[in-house]
N, C-alpha and C positions, 0 to 999 in steps of 0.2 A: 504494500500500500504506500502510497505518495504522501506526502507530508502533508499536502494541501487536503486528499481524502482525508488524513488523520487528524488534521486540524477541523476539519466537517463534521468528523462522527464526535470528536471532545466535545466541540460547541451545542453539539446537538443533542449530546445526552448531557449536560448541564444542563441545557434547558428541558429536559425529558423529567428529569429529577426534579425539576420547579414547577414544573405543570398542575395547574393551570397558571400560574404567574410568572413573571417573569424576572429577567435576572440582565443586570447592568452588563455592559463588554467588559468593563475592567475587573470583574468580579470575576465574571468567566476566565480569559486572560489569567487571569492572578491562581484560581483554582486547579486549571487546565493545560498549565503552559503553554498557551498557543499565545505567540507574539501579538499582541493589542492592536497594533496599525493592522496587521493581517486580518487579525479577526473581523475589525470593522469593512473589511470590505466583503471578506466572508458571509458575514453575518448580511449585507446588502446584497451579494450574489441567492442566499437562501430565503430572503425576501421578496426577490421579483422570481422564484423559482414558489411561489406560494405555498412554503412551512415556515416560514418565519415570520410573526409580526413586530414591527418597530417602533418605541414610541421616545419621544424628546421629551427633555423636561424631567425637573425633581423626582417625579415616580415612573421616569419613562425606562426602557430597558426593552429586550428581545424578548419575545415568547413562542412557544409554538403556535403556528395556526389552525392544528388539530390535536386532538387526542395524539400519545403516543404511538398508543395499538395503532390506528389510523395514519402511519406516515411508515408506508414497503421501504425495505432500504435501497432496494431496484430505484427508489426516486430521488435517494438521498445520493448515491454513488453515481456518477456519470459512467455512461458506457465506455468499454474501453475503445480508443479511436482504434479505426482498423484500417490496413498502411494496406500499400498497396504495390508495394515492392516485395520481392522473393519469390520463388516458383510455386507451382500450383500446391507441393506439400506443405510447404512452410502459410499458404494462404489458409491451407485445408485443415491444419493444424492452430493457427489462430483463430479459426470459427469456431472448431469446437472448444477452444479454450473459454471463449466470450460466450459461447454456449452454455457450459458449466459451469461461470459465474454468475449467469442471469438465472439459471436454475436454483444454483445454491442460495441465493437471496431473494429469493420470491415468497419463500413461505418466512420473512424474518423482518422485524418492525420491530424499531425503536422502542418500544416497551419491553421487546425479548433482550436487547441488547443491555438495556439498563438492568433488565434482571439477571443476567449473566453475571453483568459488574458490580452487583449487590452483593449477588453472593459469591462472588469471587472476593471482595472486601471486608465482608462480614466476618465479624469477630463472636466468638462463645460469650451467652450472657450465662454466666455462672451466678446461682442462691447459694449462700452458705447457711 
């Protein structure tokens, strides 16, 4: 994955994790390591792509613009470009790559993904 995808899927399950409200760039940024200038344009590129809403002002901040469950990651990840150079194996071999990438992320949404990272993070609540 590319830095710019991985700087997409952080921004986006920060805001998955605040859902329904929303959360400032520099808050994001600062949580997420994703560099701040980056993020803001990020964060404007997944707004005119309609999962993100953006607002200015003392309580303004990004949100999602659906549910979790409601955002495939098939919409979050851009397709991978397909070149047009190399012989007929190497073409034939890139389709089904892009093939089984669109396959493996069809049945997966932003809500799966934060729950993965929950419980991948989650710590033993121990009684004594």
């Amino acid at each position: 994955m590319n830095k710019t995808n991985l700087y997409r899927i952080e921004a986006l399950l920060a805001l998955s994790a605040a859902f329904p409200g929303a959360r400032r760039a520099n808050d994001i940024a600062r949580r997420r390591g994703v560099p701040e200038p980056f993020l803001a344009r990020l964060l404007a590129e997944l707004a005119r792509a309609g999962l993100v809403v953006t607002s200015r002002g003392p309580a303004g901040g990004a949100r999602l613009a659906r549910p979790p469950a409601d955002i495939s990651l098939l919409e979050v990840l851009p397709r991978p470009e397909r070149t047009t150079s190399g012989g007929a194996g190497a073409q034939w071999l890139e389709s089904r790559l892009a093939e089984s990438q669109r396959q493996a992320l069809a049945g997966l949404n932003l809500a799966a993904l934060l729950a993965a990272e929950q419980a991948a993070t989650a710590t033993a609540d121990f009684e004594i």
